[in-house]
N, C-alpha and C positions, 0 to 999 in steps of 0.2 A: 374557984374561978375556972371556969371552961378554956382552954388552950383552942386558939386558932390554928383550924387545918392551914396547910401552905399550898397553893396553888401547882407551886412545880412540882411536889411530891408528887400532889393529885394524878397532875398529867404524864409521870413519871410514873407511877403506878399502872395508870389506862395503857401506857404504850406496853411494859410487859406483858401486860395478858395478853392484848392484842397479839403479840409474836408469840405469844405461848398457844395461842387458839390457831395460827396459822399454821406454827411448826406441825402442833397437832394433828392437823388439817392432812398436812402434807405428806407425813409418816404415815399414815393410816393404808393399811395393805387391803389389798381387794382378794378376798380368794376367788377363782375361776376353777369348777367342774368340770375336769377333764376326764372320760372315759376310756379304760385299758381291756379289750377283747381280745384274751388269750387262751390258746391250749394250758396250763399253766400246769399243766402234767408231762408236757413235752418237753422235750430237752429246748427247741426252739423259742417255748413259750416261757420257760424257765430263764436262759439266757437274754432274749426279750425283754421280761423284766427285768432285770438286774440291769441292763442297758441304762431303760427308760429312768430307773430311780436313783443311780446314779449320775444321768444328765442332770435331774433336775437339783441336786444336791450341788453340783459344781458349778450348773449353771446360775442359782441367787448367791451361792458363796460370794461371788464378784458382780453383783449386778446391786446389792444392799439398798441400793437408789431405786428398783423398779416398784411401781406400785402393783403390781398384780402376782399371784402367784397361782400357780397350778397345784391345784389337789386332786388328787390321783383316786379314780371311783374304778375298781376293778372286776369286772365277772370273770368266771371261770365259762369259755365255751362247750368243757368235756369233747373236743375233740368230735363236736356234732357239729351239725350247718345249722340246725333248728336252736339246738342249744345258741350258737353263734346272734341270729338273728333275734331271740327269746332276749338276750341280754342288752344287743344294742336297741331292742324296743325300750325297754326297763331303763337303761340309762339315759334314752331320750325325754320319758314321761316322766318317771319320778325323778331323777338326779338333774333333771336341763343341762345335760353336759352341754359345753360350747364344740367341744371336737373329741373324736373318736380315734385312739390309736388301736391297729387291727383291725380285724383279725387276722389270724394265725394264715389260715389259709387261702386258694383262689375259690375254693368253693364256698364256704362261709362268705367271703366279701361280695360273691354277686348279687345275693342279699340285702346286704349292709349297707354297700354303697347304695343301693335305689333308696334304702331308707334314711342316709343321710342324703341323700340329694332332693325328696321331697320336704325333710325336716329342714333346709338347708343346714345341718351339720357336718362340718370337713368330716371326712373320712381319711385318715392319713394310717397305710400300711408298710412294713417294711421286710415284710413275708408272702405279701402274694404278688407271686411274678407271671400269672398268667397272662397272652399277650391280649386273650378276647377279654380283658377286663377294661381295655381304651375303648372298646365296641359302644360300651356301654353308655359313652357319652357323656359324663357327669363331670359338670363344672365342682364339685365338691370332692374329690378325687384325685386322692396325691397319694403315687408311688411312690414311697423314699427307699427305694430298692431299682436295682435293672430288671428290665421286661428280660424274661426268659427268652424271648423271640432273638435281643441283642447280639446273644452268643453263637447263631448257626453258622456268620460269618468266618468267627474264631474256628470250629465245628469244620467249616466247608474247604477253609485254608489247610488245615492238615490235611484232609482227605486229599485236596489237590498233590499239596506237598509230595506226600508219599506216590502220586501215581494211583493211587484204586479209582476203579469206575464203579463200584457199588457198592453202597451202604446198607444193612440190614436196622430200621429205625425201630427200636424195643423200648415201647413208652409205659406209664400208668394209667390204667384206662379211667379214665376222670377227668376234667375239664386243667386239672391240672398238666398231665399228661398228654392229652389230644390237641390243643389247642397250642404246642410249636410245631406241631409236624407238616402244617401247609407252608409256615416259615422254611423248615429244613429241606424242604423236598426242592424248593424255589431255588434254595441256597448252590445247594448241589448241580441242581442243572444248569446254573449260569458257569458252572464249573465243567460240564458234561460228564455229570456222574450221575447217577441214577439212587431209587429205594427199590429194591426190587418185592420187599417183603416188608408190612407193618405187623407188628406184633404186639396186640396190647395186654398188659398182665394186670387183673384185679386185685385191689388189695385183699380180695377174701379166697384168692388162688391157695391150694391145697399144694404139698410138696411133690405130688402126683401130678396137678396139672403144671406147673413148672416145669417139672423133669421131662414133662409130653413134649411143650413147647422147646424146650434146649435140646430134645433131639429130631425136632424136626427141623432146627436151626441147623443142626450137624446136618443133616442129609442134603442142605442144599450148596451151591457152589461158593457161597461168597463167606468171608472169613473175617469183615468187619463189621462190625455190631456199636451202632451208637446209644446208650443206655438213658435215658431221661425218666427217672423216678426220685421219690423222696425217700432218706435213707432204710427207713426199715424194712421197707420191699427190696428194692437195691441190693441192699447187703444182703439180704436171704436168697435173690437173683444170682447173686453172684457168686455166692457159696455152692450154690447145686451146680452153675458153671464148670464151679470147680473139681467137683464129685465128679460129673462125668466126661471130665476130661477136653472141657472146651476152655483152659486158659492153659494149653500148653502151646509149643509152637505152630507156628504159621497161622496163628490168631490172633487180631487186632480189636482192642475196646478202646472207646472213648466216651468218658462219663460227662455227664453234663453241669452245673452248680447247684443242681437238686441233691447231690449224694458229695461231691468235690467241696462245698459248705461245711459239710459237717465230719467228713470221714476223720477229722482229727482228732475227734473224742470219741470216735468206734475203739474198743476192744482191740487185744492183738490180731485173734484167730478173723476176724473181719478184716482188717486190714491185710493179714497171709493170704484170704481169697481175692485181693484184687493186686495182687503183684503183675506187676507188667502194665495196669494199664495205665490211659493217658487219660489226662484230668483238664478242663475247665471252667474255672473260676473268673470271676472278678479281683482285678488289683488293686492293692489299698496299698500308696505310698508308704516308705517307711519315715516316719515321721519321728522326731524325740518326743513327743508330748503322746504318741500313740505308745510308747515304748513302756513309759510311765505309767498309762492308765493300764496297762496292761498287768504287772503287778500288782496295783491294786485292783482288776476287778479279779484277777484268779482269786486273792486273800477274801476279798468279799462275798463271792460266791460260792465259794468252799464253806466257808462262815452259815452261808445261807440252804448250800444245801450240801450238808457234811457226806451224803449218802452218793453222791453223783461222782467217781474219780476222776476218771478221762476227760470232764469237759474241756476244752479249748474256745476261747473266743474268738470268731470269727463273724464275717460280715454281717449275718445279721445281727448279732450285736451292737456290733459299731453304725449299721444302718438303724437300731432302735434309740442310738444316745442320739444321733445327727439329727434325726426326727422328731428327738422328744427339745430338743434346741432349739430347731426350727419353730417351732408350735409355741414355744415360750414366747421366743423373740415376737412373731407374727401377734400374737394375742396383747401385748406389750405394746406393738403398734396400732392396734386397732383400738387401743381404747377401753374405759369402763364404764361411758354412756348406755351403753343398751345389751345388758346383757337378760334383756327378758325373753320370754316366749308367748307366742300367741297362739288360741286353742284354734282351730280348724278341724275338718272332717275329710282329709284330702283320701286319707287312708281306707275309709267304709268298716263298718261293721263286721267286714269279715277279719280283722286282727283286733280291734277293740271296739265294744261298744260304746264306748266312751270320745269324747274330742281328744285328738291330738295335738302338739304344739308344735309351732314353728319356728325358730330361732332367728332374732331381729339381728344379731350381731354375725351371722355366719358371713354376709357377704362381705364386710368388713376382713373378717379373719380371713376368709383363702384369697381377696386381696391381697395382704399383706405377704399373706406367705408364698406368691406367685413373684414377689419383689423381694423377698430372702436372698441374700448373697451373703455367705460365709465362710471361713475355712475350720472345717470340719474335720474328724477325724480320719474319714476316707480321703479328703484332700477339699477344692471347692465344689464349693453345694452352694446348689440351687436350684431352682424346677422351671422347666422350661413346656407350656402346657401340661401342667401335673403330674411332669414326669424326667428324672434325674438324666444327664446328659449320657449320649454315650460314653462309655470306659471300657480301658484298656483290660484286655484279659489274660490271665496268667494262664501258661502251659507247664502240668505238674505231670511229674510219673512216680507211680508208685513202685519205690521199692525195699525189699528188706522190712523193717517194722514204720515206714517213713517215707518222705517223699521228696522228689529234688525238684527243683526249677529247671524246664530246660526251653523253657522261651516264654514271648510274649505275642501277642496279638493286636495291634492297634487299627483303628479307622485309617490311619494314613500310609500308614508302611505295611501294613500286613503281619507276616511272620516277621521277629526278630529276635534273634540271640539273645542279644542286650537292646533295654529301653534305648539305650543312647546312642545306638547304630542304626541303620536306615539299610532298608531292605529296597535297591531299586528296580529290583522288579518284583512284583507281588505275586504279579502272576505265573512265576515261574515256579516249575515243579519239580525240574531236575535235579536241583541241590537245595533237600530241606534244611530251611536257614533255622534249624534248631537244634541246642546240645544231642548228645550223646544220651540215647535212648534204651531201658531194657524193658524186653519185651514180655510174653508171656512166656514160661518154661526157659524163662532167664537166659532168650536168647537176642545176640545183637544184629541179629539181621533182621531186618526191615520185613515183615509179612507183604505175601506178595497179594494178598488181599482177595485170592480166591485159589479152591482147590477140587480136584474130582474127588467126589466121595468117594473111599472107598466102600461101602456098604450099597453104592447104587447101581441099576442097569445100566446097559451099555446104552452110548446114544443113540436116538432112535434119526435117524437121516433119510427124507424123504426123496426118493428120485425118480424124476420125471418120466411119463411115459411116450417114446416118440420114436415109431417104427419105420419112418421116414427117411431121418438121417439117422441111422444107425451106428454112423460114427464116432457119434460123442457117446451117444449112450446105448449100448444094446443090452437086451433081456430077455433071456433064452429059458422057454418055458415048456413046464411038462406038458404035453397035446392033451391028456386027459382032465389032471385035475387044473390045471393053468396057472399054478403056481409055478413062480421064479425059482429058477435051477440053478443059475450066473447071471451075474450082471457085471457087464464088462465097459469096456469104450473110453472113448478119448479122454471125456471128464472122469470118468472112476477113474483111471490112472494117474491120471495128476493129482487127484486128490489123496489117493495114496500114499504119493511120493510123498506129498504135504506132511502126512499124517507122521511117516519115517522121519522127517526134518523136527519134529517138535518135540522138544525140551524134555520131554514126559509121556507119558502112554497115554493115550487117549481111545477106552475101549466103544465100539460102535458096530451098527446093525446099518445095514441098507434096506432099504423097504421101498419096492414098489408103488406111486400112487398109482392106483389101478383099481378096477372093479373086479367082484370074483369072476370074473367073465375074460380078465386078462387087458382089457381096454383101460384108456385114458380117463382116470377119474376127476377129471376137470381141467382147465388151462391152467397155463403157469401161473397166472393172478392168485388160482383157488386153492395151489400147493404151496405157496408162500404166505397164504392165510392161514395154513392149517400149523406155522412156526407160530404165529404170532398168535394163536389160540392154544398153544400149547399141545400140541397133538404131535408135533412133530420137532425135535432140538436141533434140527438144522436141514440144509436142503442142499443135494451136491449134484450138478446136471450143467445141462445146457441154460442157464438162469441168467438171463440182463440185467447189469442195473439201471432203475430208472427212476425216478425223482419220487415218484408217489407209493414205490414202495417202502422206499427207503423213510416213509413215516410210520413204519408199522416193525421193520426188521433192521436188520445191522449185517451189511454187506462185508465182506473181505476187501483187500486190493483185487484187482480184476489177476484172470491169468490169460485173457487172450487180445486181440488186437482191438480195436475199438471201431466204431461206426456201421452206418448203416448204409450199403450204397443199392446202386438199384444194376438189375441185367436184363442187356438184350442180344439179340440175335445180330449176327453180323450180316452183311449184304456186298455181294461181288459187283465193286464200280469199273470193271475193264469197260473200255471203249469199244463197242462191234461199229458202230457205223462207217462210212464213207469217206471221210473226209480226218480218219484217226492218223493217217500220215502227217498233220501238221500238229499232231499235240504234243511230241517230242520238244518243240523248242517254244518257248512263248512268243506273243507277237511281237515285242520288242528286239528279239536277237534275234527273228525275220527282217523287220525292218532296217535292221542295225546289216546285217548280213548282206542283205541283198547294197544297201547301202556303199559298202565294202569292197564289193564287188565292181561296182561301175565304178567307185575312186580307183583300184586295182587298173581296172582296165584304161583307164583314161590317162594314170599316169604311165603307163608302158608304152601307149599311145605316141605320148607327148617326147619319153626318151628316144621311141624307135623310129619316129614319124621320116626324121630329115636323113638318117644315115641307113634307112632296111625296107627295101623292097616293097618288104609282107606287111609292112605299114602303111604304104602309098598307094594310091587311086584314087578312083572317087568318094565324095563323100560316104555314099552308103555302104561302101566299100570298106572302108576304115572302120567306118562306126561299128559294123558287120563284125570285121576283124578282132577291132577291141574287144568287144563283150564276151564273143565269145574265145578269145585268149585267158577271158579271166575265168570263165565259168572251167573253162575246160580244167582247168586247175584241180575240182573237184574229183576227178577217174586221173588226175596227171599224162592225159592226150594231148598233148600237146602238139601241132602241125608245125607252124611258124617259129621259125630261130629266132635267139635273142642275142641283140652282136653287142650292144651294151652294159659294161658294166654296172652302172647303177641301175637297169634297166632288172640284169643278172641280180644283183644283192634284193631288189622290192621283191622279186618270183619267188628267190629262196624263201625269205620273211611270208610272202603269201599262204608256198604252199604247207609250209608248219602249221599255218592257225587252219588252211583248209583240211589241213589232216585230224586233226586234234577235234576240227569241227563234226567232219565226217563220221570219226570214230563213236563221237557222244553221240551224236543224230541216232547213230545203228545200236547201238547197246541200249537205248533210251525206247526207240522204236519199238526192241525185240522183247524188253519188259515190258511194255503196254502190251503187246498185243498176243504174251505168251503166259506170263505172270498172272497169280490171284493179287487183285487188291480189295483188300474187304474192309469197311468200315463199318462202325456201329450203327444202328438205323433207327436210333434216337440218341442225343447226348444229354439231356435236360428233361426232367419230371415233368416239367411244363408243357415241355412240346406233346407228352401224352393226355397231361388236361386240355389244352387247345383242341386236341384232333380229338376228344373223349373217346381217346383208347381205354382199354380193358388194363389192368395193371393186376398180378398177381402179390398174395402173403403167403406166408406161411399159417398155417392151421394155428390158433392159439398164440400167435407172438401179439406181443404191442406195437408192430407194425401198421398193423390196422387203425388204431389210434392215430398213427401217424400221418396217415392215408386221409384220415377222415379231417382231421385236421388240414389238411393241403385240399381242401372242397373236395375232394372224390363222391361220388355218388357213390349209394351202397350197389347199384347194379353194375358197377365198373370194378369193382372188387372180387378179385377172385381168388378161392382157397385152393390149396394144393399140400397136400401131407408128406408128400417123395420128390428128390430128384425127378423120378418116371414122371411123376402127373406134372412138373413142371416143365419138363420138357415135351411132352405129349400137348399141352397150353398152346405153349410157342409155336409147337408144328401149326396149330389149327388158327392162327391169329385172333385178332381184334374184329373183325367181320365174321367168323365164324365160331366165338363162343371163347375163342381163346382170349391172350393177352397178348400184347404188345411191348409189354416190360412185367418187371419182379422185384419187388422191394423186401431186402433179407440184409440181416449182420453178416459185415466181413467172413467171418469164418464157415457160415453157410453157406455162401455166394461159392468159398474159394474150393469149397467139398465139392459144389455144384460142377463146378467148371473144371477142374480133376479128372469128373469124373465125363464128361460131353466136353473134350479137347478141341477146341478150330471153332465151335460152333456158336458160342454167346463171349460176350464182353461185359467187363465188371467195368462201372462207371462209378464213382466217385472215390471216397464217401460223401453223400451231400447232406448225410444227419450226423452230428453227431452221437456217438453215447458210448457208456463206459466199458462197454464186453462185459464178457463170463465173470460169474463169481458166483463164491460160498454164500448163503445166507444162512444168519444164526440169528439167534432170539436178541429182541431190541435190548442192547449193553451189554451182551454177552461178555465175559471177559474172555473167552476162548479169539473173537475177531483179531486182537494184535498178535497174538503169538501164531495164528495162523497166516493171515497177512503175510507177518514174518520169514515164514517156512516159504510162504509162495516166494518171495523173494528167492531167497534161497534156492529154489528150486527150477525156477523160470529163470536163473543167471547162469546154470549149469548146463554141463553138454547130457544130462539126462531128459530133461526136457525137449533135448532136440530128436532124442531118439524115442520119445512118444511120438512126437508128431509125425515121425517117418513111417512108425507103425502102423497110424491110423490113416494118414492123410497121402495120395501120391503127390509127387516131387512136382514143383511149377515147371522143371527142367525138363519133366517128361513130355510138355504139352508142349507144340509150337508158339513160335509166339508172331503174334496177328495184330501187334500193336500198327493203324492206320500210320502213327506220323513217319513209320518207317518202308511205307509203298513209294512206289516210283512216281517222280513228279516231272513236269513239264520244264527241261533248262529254262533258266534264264540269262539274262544279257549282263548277270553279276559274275556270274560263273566263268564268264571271260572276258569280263572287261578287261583286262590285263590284256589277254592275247591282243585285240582290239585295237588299244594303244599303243601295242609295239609295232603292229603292222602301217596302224596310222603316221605315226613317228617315222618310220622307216620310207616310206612315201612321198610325205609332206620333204624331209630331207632329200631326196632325189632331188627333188623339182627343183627346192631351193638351189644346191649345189650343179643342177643342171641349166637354173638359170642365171646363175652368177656366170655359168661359162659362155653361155651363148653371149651375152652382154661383152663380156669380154671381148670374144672375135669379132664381134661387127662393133667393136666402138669408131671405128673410124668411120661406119659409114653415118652413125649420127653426128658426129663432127662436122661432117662436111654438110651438112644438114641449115638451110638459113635459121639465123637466129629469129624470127617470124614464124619459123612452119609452127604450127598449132602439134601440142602432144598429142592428140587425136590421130594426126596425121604420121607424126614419128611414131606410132605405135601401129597403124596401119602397113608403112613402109618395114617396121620389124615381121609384122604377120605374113609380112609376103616370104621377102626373105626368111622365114621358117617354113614358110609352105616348100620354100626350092631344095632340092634335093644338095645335101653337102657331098662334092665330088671332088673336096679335100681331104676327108675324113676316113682313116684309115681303116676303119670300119665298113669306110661307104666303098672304098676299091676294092678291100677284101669282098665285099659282098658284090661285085659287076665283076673281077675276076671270076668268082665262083659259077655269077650268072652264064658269060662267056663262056666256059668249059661245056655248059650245059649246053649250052645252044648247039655249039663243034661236035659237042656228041651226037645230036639229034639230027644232024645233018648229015654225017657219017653213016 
């Protein structure tokens, strides 16, 4: 008998499978074709892997849950760019990798990357840091590495630090190599430091042509040297360095993260040739779980390549585990929808004749992986336009078998000691805010970053030829063959002095510009060009600075006074005419004068009128009397007695100011009309453009520029080589061919006028500009310590006895300053006396009419209280008209009359 199935079994049974076909489902791993392009002979390509394969071991250890896995398709590049490109074709066609780790190099991936960017294939590298590989454009293109560019900052900050103005850039001549030095050269000069020399070395350079290069490196002046290669060059760079003696003192290197990468698994004797220098790298936190991996990837690698001793793990290592995690993660996000490819012919016949394919899943993947945020070994990761954030970078120095930290570099602080202290000024260079440093030849002084070879000629110093003013420069030559005998004058001496003040010997030649003929071989423009094309290492003369040369060379501090004024001829303004008797006093202290005069006289008048003879008569008799009482004041002839006291006190006070007055009148007089007064007979450039005067230069100055600038016509310009012919100019004016004025530097003008005493005036400066100076080759490092010396030298009392040498004394020459000629009094100059006399005056009156009031008060008493003031002032007028023959004054004076009459009758 058949047994009946049971229903719930049934469907107890369906539902296991069911969850047995799901679980199945779910566990089912996807492999994903991942391609590894590596040197894998190179210690890089070597350490690279071991990265990448143990990311991916650690990375599913704890991921158990992810459905996708990365299998690893490896070529060997051989350390070729064809080989490189050869295998990422091959793993695109045959393996459909989904993304490509590598390659090795910047020259392989330029390649690679256009072939993952038309294959859409990520290209993810963690070894080429060339910066033109961003050129390239490719949305498929991720550096899990820092652009070599990142570090010139790091690079530029020392150089600051220390003070050097010039860098010697010694790269690999390869795209790896070439391609930061527009970076560093940029870096530098926001810094105001210069390259003065590129040096590029081939990796197939023979130890003969190295040693050529390191000693043409010796012969020049500058003593720091920034090295960017990859190590195997590098290290063998550095070693001949060393052979011929260029890592001893007063020599500065700084390596870049091309050679600073890996120097930890160089050999001892490699490491001994780079003692002294300064190293930068990238910083990778110190983490515990990097601490960890550490030990085990030394064990592992060793395991893996028992023949390798020295390796050490370094960045890119840790840049190939962070990469190969990224890539995991990123593929894990994208998906296992569409990992096919589709054939296409984007490529042509000239790499396959065959279709090519295209990968449907790439834009998904470098999505994903542009949205990566993690903490990584190096610290957090993640790509920001396919490319790792800036980082901080370590400052290492090699010394002994080993290396110390002795700072860091960040984006925000600049230099700093320690990560955790803050550098608040970046920009400063006086105190490098970095440990304790040793240097090349294990010395602890700082290179001073440039030095005179000793194996070289002396400096060649071009100097001006100018037979003119003799002063600054003369050159005294043989008549026959016309070459320079001496060369002496105002500037060679101060430059001399200069030379005795500097730190150091500085050996040199002076060299006439000149032609074999003994003449001027061009303007000063054309000898200051011949610094800047190298024909000449410096220029010592009568030399301006002026803004547009200063883009070609490097001036000194100046050593003499500055500006540019203009001269003219003075002109004698004495008064001959007619009427120069009245220029002594202005018109107001006429006016005021004469003024003075009739108050004078009117108040004597009025004291002497009622009690003195010589006052009474007739009107025009008085009036007569008065004025000329006062005038006479002036010779003190006096005719007429004064019997009044207050009458007495106004004459006194009178005839002081008429003295005082008299005295300036004749001394003022006897300078107008005996006296030079000379004034300049232009004060302003302008007045010579208005009137299109004639205006002279000098031969060859940038004054002409100057001239032409200010509209001058070029027929209003006139040249002049000498004192002579500029004063020869002047004689002949503006109407006759000559000039009217002269526009020349201070110290020309002041030679000029030295040397023709009385006869021209210097007017301004009304340009400015800098004066005399040294010019040397643009950066020179010689500028500051020369500078220096001119200090030094222009603060002393030796400086003052050149100038006495060359130049005569301002003291010897009268002086013709106009605001110091004789001017016309004025009414300021004695207002005082003025007031006192006024004062003195006005007070009579009053004190003489308080007294009259007094004695006739009675007779306005008796006055009706009706009459009108009109009238009582009338009746007072009379009664002053009548002679007081009470007034003991008035007796004495009719006594005195009486006697006279008795004698006349006698």
């Amino acid at each position: 008998m058949k047994n009946p199935t049971n229903p719930l079994f049934r469907c107890f049974c369906l539902f296991i499978f069911l969850l047995d076909v799901v679980a199945t489902r779910n566990t089912t791993v996807v492999p994903v074709n991942v391609g590894v392009v590596l040197d894998f002979d190179s210690l890089v390509g070597k350490i690279g892997w071991s990265g990448i394969n143990m990311a991916l071991s650690d990375f599913y250890a704890t991921r158990v849950d992810y459905r996708t896995r990365l299998v690893l398709k490896s070529r060997d590049s051989k350390e070729d760019i064809i080989g490189a490109a050869a295998a990422a074709i091959d793993l695109i066609k045959n393996e459909e990798v989904q993304a490509i780790i590598g390659p090795t190099t910047s020259m392989q991936a330029n390649f690679v990357i256009n072939l993952g960017n038309k294959s859409q294939v990520p290209i993810i590298t963690f070894s080429a840091t060339s910066p033109s590989l961003i050129s390239l454009g490719s949305s498929y293109f991720f550096r899990a590495a820092q652009t070599s560019s990142a570090q010139v900052k790091a690079i530029s900050a020392i150089v600051q630090a220390f003070g050097w103005r010039e860098a010697v850039a010694i790269y690999e001549d390869n795209q790896f190599g070439d391609s930061i030095i527009p970076y560093l050269r940029e870096a530098l000069q926001e810094i105001n430091a210069r390259v003065p020399y590129l040096r590029a070395i081939p990796l197939s350079a023979t130890d003969g042509q190295i040693a050529e290069e390191l000693y043409k490196l010796m012969a020049i002046q500058t003593r720091v040297f920034i090295v960017h290669m990859t190590m195997p060059l590098g290290s063998w760079f550095l070693n001949k360095a060393k052979e011929i003696g260029m890592m001893s003192e007063g020599y500065a290197w700084i390596l870049t993260d091309g050679m600073t990468t890996l120097w930890r698994s160089a050999d001892s004797s490699t490491i001994d040739s780079m003692h002294g220098v300064l190293g930068v790298r990238t910083y990778v936190p110190k983490l515990k779980k990097l601490e960890t991996f550490k030990v085990r990837w030394k064990r592992k690698f060793q395991q893996d390549n028992p023949d390798i001793i020295y390796a050490e793990l370094n960045i890119l290592g840790l840049w190939a585990y962070d990469a190969t995690f990224a890539l995991a993660m990123a593929i894990e996000k994208a998906g296992t929808s569409n990992f096919h490819f589709n054939k296409t012919t984007v490529f042509g016949s000239a790499i396959d004749p065959e279709t090519f394919r295209v990968s449907q899943n790439g834009p998904q993947i470098i999505k994903a992986l542009s949205n990566i945020k993690f903490r990584g070994l190096t610290g957090d990761y993640n790509f920001v336009n396919g490319q790792l954030n800036s980082s901080v970078y370590q400052i290492v120095n090699v010394n002994g078998n080993g290396e110390r930290t002795v700072g860091f570099w960040t984006p925000g602080n600049g230099l700093v000691r320690r990560l955790k202290s803050e550098n608040t000024n970046i920009n400063s260079a006086s105190k490098p805010n970095l440990g304790p440093i040793i240097w090349p030849g294990d010395s602890l002084i700082v290179p001073r970053g440039w030095e005179i070879p000793r194996n070289v000629s002396k400096l060649r110093i071009g100097v001006p030829v100018n037979d003119g003013f003799s002063e600054f420069v003369k050159i005294t030559r043989d008549p026959i063959s016309h070459k320079a005998t001496s060369i002496k004058g105002y500037c060679i001496d101060v430059f001399t002095a200069v030379m005795a003040k500097m730190p150091y010997a500085v050996p040199y030649e002076l060299i006439p510009f000149a032609t074999p003929e003994g003449k001027s071989a061009g303007s000063y423009n054309d000898l200051i060009d011949q610094v800047y094309y190298g024909n000449y290492d410096a220029v010592v003369g009568d030399t301006t600075i002026v803004a547009n040369r200063s883009l070609y060379v490097d001036f000194t501090m100046p050593y003499t006074e500055t500006g540019v004024s203009m001269v003219v001829p003075f002109r004698d303004i004495r008064q001959k005419d007619a009427w120069v008797f009245l220029k002594p006093l202005t018109w107001d202290l006429w006016v005021t004068s004469g003024c003075f005069f009739v108050l004078i006289g009117f108040v004597v008048w009025v004291l002497e009128h009622g009690i003195n003879q010589d006052f009474r008569g007739p009107p025009a008799h008085q009036v007569g009397t008065s004025f000329w009482f006062s005038l006479s004041a002036l010779v003190f002839g006096h005719r007429e007695r004064v019997v009044s006291n207050l009458a007495r006190f106004v004459i006194i006070i009178w005839c002081f100011v008429v003295l005082i007055l008299n005295q300036s009148y004749t001394a003022s007089l006897t300078s107008l009309l005996t006296s030079e007064h000379l004034e300049p007979t232009i004060t302003d450039i302008n007045e010579v453009l208005k009137r299109r005067g004639n205006v002279g230069y000098q031969d060859g100055s940038f004054v002409e520029e100057i001239l032409m600038e200010l509209k001058f016509d070029k027929f209003q310009l006139k040249k002049y080589e000498s004192p002579e012919e500029l004063n020869e100019l002047f004689a002949k004016g503006s109407a006759n061919g000559g000039i009217s004025a002269a526009l020349d530097e201070v110290v020309y003008t002041k030679a000029f006028l030295a040397k023709y005493c009385g006869k021209y005036k210097m007017v301004g400066p009304i340009i400015m500009a800098a004066g005399f100076s040294f010019v040397f080759p643009k950066g020179s490092p010689l500028v500051a310590d020369v500078s220096r010396a001119i200090l030094n030298v222009t603060q002393g009392d030796e400086f003052n006895g050149i100038e006495d040498t060359w130049f005569k004394k301002e003291t010897d020459c009268p002086d013709h300053n106009p605001s110091t000629s004789s001017k016309s009094l004025s009414l300021e100059s004695f207002r005082g006396l003025f007031l006192i006399a006024g004062f003195a005056a006005i007070s009579a009156l009053i004190i003489f009419a308080a007294m009259f009031l007094h004695e006739k008060r009675h007779i306005l008493l008796q006055c009706h209280s009706e009459t009108s003031i009109w009238r009582r002032i009338r009746i007072l007028s009379m009664i002053f008209d009548q002679k007081d023959s009470s007034s003991h004054t008035s007796q004495k004076s009719q006594h005195r009359e009486g006697s006279n009459a008795t004698s006349v009758q006698v």
